[in-house]
N, C-alpha and C positions, 0 to 999 in steps of 0.2 A: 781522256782518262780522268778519274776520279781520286780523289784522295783526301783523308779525314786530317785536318789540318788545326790546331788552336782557336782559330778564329771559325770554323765551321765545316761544313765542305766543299774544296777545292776542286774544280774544274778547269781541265785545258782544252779549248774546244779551236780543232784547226781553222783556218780561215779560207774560205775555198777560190778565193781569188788569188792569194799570196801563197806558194809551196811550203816556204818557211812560216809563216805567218798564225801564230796562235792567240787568243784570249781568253785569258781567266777571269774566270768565275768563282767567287763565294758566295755560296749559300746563294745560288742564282742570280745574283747583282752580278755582274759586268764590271772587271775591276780597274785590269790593262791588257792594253794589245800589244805585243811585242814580235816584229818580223826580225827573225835571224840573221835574215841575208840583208836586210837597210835599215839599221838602228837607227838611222835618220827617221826614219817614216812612223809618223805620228798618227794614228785611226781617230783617237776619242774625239769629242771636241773640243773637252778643256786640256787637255793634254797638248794638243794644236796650241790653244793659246799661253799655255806653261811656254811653247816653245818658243815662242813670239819675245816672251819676255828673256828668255836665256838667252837670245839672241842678240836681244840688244841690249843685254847686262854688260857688254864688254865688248870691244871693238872684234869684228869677225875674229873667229881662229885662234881667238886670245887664250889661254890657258885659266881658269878658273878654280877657288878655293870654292866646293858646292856643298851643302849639308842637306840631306834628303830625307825629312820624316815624314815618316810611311815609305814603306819603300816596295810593295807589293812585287811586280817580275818586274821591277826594275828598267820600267819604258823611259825615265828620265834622267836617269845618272848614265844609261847607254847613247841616250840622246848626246849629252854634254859631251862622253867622253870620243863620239863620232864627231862632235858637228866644233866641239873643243878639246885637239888630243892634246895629251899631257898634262890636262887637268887633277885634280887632286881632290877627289869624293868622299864624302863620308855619308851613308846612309842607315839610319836607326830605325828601324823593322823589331818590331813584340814579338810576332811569331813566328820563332825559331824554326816550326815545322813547315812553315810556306817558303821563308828563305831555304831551306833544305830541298824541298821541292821544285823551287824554280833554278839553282844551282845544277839541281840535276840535269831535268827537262830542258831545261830555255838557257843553257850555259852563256855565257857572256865573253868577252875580248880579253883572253888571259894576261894582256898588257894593260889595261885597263886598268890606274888607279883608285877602284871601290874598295874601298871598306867598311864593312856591314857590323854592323854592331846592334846585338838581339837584345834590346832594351825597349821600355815604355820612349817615346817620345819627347817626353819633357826631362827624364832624367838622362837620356842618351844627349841632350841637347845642351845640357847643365856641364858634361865631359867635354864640351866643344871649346877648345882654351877662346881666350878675350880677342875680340878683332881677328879672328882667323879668314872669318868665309866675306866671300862676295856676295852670295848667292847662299838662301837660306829659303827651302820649298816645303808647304807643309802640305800634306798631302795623306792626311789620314782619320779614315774610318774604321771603326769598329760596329759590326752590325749595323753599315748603311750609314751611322751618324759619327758626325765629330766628337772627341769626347769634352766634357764640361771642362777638363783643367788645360787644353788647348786652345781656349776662348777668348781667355783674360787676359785684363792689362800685365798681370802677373807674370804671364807666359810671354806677352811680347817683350818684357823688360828682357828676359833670357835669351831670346830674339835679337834682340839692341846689343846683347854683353857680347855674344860670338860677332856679330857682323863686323866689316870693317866701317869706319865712320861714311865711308860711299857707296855700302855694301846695298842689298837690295832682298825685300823679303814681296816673297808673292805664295799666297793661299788658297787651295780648294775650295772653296767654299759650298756646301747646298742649301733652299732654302725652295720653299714657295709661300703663297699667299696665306696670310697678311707681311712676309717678310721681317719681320720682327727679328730675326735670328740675324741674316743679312746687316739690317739697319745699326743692331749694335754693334755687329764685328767692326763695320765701318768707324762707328762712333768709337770704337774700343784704339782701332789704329791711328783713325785723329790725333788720337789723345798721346800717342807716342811716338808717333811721326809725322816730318813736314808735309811731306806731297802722298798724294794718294792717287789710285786711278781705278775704276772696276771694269772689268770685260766682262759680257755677258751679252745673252740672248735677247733681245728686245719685249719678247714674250716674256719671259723670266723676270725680267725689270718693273713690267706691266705688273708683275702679280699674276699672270693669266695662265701659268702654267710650274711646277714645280722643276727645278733644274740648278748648273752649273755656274757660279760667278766665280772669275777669279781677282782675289785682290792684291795687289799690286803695292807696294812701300817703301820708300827711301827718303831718308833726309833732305838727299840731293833736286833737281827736277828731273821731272821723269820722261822718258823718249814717248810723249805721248801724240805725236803727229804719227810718226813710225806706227807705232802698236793701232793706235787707229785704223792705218792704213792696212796695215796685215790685217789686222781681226774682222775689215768689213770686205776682203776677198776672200776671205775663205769659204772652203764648200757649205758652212753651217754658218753665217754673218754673223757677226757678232756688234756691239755697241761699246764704245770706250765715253765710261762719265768719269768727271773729273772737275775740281778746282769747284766753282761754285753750285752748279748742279748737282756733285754727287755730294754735297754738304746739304742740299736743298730734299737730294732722297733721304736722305737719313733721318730726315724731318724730326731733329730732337730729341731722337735716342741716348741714350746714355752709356758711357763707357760700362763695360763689364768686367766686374772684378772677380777676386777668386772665390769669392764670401759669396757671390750669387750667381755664381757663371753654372750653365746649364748644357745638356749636348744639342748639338742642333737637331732637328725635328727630323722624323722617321721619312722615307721617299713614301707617297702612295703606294699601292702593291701594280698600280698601272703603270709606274714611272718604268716598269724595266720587261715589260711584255708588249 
């Protein structure tokens, strides 16, 4: 089915291996896969690795404070609230008419602690009282890019104010060659937090193809043996840098502020055919 949504149009396109099993589409980009019947099961493949890290934000089964911008059909806050019940969601979603749509179509666990809040991103995130969330996931595009004031050291600080002092923030990020967009995000979460870690494709890391990193943040140190381990079994292998190598990719970028902060760079029109 189709449907003309804020942000462009909307596509649910069944999955023909899963009965339940759908993914949307905007404006022909691939957004999220949401199966009905196992809100555990993760398709994408940064999606996989969001889970990786919700998993081991908190000792199994633990209940969770999550904040989720971007919140597209909702493949991560069903994740948390399957794989962490009684957890306590909030996710900020702009367009009211895609939340509408996938409320419909893709209903979710009426037990289920989400609360959805149709706001931009940074000011949905500004409502987030001080030290509330453990777990803070950004995860959003508009027309395929991040937007410029999701960038910056400005945004992380907003970031830092919800989290708890042991809280944990991890990012979508897209980027390809020269990576320049990457290397400052990197350089931008440096700059506000202790430990760092990025997941990602080894090809992607190369520069040799345009794609998915996720970035990774906490004051505290990060379960980076774990995440390792998951992210290099998985069906699509991933790489985990970290500590002096990924200070070594970032090769002297500079933090980015709100005065120059930019959206990150368009996907080729090949990245999704």
């Amino acid at each position: 089915m189709s449907e003309r949504i804020d942000g462009g149009l909307a596509q649910l396109v069944p999955d023909r291996e899963r009965p339940r099993g759908w993914t949307l589409l905007i404006d022909g980009a691939p957004q999220s896969h949401v199966d009905l019947d196992d809100p555990a099961y993760l398709s994408f493949e940064y999606q996989r690795r969001l889970g990786h890290v919700i998993d081991l934000a908190a000792p199994p089964g633990k209940p969770v404070h999550a904040v989720h911008l971007g919140g597209g059909a909702l493949t991560l806050a069903r994740y948390v609230a399957a794989t962490r019940p009684r957890s306590t969601q909030q996710v900020v979603e702009r367009d009211a008419a895609l939340v509408q749509l996938v409320r419909r179509e893709l209903p979710w666990d009426a037990n289920a602690r989400i609360r959805i809040r149709s706001a931009d991103a940074r000011a949905g995130l500004a409502k987030v009282p001080d030290g509330w969330a453990d777990l803070v996931i950004a995860d959003v595009f508009s027309g395929a890019r991040t937007p410029a004031h999701l960038t910056s050291a400005e945004f992380l600080d907003e970031v830092r104010r919800a989290l708890k002092p042991d809280g944990l923030y991890a990012a979508n990020l897209a980027d390809g060659p020269p990576l320049a967009h990457l290397r400052g995000q990197i350089a931008t979460a440096a700059a506000r937090f202790a430990e760092l870690a990025l997941i990602a494709d080894p090809a992607v890391l190369r520069g040799k193809r345009f794609g998915n990193a996720v970035l990774v943040a906490r004051d505290l140190p990060l379960p980076v043996a774990e995440l390792t381990r998951r992210s290099a079994s998985d069906p699509h292998p991933a790489r985990v840098e970290h500590g002096r190598a990924l200070g070594d990719f970032t090769g002297g970028a500079r933090p980015v502020t709100d005065a120059a902060a930019v959206a990150s760079p368009a996907p080729p029109p090949s990245v999704f055919h």
